[in-house]
C-alpha positions in Angstrom: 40.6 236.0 170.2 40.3 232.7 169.3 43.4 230.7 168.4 41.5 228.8 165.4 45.0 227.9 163.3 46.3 226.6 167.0 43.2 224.5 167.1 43.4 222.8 163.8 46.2 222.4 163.1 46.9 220.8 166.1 44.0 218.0 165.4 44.5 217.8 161.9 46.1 214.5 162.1 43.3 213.3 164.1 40.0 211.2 162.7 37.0 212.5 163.7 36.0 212.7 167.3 39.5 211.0 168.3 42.4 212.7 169.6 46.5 211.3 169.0 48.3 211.8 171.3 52.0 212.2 170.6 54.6 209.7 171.8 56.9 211.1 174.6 60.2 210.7 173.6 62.0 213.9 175.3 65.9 213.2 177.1 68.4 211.4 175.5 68.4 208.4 173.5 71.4 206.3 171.9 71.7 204.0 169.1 74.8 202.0 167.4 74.4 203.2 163.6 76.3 201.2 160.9 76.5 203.5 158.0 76.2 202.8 154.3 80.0 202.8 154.2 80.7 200.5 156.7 81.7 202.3 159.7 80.0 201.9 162.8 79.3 204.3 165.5 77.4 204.8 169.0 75.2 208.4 168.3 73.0 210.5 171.1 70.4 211.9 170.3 68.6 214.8 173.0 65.3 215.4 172.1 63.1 218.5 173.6 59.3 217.9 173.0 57.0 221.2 172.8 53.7 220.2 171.8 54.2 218.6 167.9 57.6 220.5 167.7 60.9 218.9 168.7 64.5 220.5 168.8 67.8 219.3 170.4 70.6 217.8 169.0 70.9 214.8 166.7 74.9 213.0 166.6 76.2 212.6 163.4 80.0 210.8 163.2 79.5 211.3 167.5 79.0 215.3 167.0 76.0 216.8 168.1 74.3 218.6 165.8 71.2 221.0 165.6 67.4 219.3 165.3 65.9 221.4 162.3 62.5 221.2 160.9 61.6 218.6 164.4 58.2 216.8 164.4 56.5 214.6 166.3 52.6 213.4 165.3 51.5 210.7 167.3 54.3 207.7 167.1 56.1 209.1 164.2 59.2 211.7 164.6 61.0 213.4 162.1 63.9 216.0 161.6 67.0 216.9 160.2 70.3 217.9 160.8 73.3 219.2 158.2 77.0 218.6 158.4 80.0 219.8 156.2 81.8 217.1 154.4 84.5 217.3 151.7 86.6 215.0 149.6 90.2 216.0 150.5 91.5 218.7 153.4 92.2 221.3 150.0 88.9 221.1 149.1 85.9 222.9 149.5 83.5 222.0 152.3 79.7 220.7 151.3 76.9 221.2 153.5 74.7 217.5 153.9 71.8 217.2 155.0 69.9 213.9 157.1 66.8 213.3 157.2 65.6 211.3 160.2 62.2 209.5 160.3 61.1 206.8 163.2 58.1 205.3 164.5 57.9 205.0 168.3 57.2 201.3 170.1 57.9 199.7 172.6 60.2 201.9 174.5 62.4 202.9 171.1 62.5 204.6 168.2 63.3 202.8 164.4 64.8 205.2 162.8 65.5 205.6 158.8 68.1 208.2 158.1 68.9 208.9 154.3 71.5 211.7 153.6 71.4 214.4 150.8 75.2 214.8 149.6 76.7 216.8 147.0 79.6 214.5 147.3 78.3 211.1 147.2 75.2 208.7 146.8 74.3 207.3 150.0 71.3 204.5 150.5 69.1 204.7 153.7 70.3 203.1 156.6 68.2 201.6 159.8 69.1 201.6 163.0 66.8 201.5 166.5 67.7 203.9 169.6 66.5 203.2 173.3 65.8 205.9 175.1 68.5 206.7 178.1 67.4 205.4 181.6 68.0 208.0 184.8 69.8 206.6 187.7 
């Protein structure tokens, strides 16, 4: 059979007769991320690149967490990751959610990350990570 979804879907972002290739931005990348409280912190990021899907792990506060909902179309990525954060250590623990959106040039990626809390109002915050070189 014919994989017709496969085919589609897999051009849809394309204009006619022109084919985007996605940026390649699997292995690890790092950034220095100032967030909206102040705080300022160096975070990894290891992405895995299968076709327009990526996975990994994403640091948040320097912990690695999980890459959900990972995309990559042409120069622009996109996932998200979730965390537990609570007001006091008696409290009960909230799940966050980031949401992470860059555009690929010139050898690194300019991120946007806004957080969903149930705790707090956050604004977006901008930072730029460079991609890891191999020795």
């Amino acid at each position: 059979l014919f994989p017709y979804t496969t085919l589609f879907r897999s051009h849809s972002h394309a204009r006619a007769g022109q084919v985007v290739h996605a940026a390649d931005i699997a292995g690890r990348w790092t950034a220095t991320v100032q967030y909206d409280w102040g705080d300022t912190y160096k975070e990894t990021f290891d992405f895995e690149v299968n076709g327009e899907d990526v996975s990994g792990t994403a640091s948040f506060l320097t912990s690695a967490r999980g890459i959900l909902d990972g995309r990559i179309e042409g120069d622009r990525v996109s996932f998200m990751t979730k965390s537990l954060a609570t007001i006091s250590s008696d409290e009960k623990a909230y799940e966050d959610k980031h949401y992470y959106k860059g555009t690929v040039e010139n050898g690194a990626i300019r991120f946007t990350m806004m957080t969903d809390s149930h705790i707090e109002s956050h604004v977006p915050i901008h930072f730029i990570a460079s991609k890891v070189k191999r020795h």
